[in-house]
C-alpha positions in Angstrom: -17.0 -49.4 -82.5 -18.4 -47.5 -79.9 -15.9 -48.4 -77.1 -13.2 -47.8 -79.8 -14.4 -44.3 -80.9 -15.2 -43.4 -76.4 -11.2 -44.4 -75.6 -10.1 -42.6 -78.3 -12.1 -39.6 -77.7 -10.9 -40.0 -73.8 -7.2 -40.1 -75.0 -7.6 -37.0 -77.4 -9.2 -35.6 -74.2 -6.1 -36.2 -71.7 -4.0 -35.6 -74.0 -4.9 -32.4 -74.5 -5.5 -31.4 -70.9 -1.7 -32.5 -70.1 -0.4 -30.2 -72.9 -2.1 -27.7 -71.4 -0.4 -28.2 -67.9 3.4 -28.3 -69.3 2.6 -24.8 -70.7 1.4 -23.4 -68.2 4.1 -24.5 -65.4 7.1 -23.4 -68.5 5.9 -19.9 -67.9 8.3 -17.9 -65.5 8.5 -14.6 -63.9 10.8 -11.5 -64.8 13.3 -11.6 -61.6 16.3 -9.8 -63.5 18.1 -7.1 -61.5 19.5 -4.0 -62.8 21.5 -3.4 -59.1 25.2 -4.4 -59.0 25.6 -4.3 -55.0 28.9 -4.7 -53.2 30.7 -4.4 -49.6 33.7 -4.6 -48.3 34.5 -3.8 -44.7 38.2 -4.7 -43.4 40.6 -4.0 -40.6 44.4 -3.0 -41.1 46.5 -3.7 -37.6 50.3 -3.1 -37.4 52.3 -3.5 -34.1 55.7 -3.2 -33.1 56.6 -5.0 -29.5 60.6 -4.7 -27.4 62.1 -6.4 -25.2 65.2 -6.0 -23.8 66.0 -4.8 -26.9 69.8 -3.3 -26.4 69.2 -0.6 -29.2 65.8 0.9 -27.7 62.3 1.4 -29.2 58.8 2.4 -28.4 56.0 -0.3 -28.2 53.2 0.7 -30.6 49.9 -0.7 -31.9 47.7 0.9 -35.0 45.0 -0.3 -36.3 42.3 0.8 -39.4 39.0 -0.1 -39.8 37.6 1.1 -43.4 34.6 0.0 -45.4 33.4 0.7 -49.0 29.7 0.2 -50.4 29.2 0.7 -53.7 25.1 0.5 -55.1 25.3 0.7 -59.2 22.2 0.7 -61.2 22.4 0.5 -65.0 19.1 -0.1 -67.5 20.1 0.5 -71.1 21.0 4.3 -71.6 20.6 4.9 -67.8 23.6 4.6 -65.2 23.5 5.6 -61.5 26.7 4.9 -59.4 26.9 5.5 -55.7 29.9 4.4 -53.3 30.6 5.1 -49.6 33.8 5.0 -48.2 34.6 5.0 -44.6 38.2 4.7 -42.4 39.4 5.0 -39.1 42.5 4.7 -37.9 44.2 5.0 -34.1 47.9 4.8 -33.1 48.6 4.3 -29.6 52.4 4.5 -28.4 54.0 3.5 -25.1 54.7 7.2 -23.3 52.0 9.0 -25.3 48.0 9.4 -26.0 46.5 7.6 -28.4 46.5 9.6 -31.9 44.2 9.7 -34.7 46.0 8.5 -38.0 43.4 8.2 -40.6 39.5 9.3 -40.5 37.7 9.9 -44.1 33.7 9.9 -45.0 33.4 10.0 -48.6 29.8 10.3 -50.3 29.8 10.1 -54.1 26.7 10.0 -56.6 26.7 10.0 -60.0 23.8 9.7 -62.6 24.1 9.3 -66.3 22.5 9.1 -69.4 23.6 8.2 -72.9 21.5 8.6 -75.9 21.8 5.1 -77.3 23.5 2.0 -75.5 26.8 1.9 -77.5 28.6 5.4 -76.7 30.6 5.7 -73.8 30.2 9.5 -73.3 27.0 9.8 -70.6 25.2 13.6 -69.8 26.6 13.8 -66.1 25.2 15.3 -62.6 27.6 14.4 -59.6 27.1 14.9 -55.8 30.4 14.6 -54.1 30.4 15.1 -49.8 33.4 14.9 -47.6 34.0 15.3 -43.9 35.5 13.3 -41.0 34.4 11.0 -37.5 36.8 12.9 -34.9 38.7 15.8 -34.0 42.0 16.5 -35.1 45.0 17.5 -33.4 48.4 19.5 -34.0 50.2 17.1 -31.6 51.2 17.0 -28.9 48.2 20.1 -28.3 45.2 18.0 -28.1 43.3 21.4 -26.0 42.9 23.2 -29.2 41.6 20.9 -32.5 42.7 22.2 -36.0 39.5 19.9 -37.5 36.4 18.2 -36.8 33.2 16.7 -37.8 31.9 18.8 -40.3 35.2 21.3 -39.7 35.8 20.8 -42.9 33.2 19.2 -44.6 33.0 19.7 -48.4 30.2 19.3 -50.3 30.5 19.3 -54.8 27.7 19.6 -57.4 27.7 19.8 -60.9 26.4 18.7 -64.1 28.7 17.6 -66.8 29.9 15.0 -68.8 31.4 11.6 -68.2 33.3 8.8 -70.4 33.2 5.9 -68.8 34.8 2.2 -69.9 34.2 -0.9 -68.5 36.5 -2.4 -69.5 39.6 -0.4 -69.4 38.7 0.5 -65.6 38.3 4.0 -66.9 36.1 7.0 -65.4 36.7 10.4 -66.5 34.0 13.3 -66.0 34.4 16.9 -66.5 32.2 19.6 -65.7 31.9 23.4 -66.9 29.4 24.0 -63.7 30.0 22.8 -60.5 29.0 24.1 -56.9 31.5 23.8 -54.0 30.3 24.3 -50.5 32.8 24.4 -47.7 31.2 24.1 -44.0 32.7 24.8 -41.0 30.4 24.4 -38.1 32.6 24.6 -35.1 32.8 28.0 -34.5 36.0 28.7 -33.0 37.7 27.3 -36.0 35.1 29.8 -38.0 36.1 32.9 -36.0 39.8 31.7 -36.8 39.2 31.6 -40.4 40.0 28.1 -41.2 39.5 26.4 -44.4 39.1 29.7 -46.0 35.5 30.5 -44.2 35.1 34.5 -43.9 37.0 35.2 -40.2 36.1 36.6 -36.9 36.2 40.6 -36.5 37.5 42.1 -33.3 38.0 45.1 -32.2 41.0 46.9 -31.0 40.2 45.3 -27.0 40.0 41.9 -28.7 36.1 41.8 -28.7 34.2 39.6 -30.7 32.2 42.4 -33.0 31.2 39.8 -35.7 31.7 36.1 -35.8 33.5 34.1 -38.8 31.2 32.6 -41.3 30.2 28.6 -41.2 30.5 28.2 -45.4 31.5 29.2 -48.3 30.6 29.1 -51.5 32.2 28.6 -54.6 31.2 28.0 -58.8 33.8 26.9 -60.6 34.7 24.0 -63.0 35.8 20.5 -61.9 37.5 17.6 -63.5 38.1 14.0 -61.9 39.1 10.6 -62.8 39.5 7.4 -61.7 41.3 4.0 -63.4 40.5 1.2 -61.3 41.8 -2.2 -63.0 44.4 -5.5 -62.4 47.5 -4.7 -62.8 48.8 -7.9 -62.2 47.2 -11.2 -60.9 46.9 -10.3 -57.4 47.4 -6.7 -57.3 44.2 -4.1 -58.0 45.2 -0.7 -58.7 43.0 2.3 -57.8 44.2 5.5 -58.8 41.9 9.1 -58.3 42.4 12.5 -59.1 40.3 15.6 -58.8 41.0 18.9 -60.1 38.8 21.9 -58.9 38.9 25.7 -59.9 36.9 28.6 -59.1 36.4 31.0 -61.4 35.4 34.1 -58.9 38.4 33.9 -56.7 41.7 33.4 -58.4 41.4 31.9 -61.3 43.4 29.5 -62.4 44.6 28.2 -58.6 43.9 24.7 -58.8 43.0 22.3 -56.1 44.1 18.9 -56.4 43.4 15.6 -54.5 45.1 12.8 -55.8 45.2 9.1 -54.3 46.7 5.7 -55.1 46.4 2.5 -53.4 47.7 -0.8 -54.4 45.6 -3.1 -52.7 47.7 -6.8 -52.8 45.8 -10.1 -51.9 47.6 -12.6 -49.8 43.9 -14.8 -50.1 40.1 -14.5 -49.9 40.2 -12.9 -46.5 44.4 -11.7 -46.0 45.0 -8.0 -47.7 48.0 -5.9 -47.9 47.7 -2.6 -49.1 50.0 0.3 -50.2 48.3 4.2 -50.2 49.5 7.5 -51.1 47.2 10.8 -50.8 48.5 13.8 -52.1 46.3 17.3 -51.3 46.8 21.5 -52.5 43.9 23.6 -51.5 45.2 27.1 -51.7 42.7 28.0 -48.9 44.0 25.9 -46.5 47.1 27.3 -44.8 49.8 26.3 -43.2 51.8 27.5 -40.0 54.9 27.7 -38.5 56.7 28.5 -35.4 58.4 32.2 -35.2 60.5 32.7 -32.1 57.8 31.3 -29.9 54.9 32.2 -31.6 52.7 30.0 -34.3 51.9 32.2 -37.4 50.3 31.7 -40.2 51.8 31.0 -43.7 50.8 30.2 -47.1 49.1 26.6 -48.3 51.4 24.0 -48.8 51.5 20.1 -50.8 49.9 18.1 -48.4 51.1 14.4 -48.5 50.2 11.2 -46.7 51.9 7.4 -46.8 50.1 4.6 -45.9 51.0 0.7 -45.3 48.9 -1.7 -44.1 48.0 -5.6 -43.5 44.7 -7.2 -42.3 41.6 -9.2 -43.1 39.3 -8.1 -45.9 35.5 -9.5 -46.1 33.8 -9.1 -49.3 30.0 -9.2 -49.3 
């Protein structure tokens, strides 16, 4: 009876103790991430090549390199998006230099809350900065630039509201309040006045008696939107528009930006793309040649094409 009532003490025992153990190893860490990361860089190259081609024809070669990052955070009522888009583009030509054709750096943040998890209307504050790599040229002058790195640069902040859907692709935010700060550091582009900076003052011998400013400020409200979604099985669709007006100087002149691009996939790593970017900014001005001489005229619709094919890497 003994030896009976000792094993089955020693059973109860092990038992036990191996009960324990499968607990224990069944309890797991909290490794959930609220961080929705993605990149994309790719490279666009077009070429056109003759020879003895009877009907004529420059040689040419172009080629894009772009990248987008986009860092989103979301926790219940909180949402916090952030993309980065970069592009470079060159175009060199048989007979002439090689020419810029595309340059962009585009910051955007945006950080929202909702006051429960089921509306789709967030309490907004949005940073927005633009600027470009190079220099830019009126060609065939490349001795006198028209832009440059941080000639414009534009920076936007406001706070506001957003609507935002998922699952339409949707992003609208409006805002009542919204600071825009226009730079132009290079100073002879300052003293000229571009990109509707204060200009240089001279006096009547053509000396420099004040020099043009390197911002301006506006306060004024803005409205964008974006609908990013599948149009048809291999075609995305990402279509922008912003809408800025200041409510100091002029009223009810409204700047627009508006861009499309069709991006098509041929596979995982082939991409053709289709773009359109349409621009009005009543402080940037035009010119235009009168008997000899460039002059200055009013702003005009800005409007740019592009078509491209090359690799696409998604990380």
């Amino acid at each position: 009876m003994r030896i009976k009532a000792f094993l089955a003490l020693l059973f109860i025992i092990i038992s036990t103790k191996a009960f324990s153990q499968v607990i224990i190893t069944t309890t797991l860490p909290d490794s959930i991430s609220h961080w929705d990361n993605t990149n994309k860089v790719g490279l666009d190259i077009n070429q056109v090549a003759f020879i003895n081609w009877s009907v004529g024809g420059n040689n040419a070669i172009s080629g894009v390199i772009k990248g987008e990052f986009d860092r989103n955070y979301t926790k219940k009522n909180v949402n916090w998006a952030n993309e980065l888009i970069l592009r470079y583009g060159l175009n060199s030509q048989e007979g002439q230099e090689v020419r810029k054709t595309e340059d962009k750096i585009q910051l955007t943040s945006t950080f929202g809350y909702r006051k429960d998890t089921i509306s789709n209307w967030y309490y907004s504050a949005k940073f927005n900065f633009n600027t470009q790599f190079a220099n830019g040229y009126a060609y065939p002058n490349t001795d006198d630039e028209i832009s440059g790195p941080f000639s414009p640069a534009y920076i936007f902040l406001g706070i506001g509201s957003e609507y935002k859907r998922k699952d339409l692709g949707l992003t609208v935010y409006m805002s009542p309040l919204t600071n825009k700060t226009t730079l132009v550091l290079n100073q002879t582009l300052a003293n000229k006045g571009a990109f509707g900076v204060d200009k240089a003052i001279y006096d009547d011998l053509g000396n420099l008696i004040k020099s043009g400013k390197n911002s301006r400020t506006e306060v004024g409200t803005l409205i964008t939107a974006q609908l990013k979604r599948q149009i048809f099985k291999n075609i995305m669709m990402d279509q922008r528009i912003s809408l800025y007006s200041d409510y100091i100087n002029k009223f009810g002149n409204i700047d627009v930006d508006w861009q499309l691009q069709l991006d098509m996939t041929v596979n995982e790593y082939v991409k053709a793309n289709i773009g359109t970017q349409l621009i009005y900014d009543n402080d940037i001005k035009s010119t235009k040649e009168v008997e000899g001489e460039v002059v200055t005229a009013g702003p005009k619709i800005q409007l740019k094409q592009m078509l491209g094919v090359g690799l696409s890497y998604t990380f």
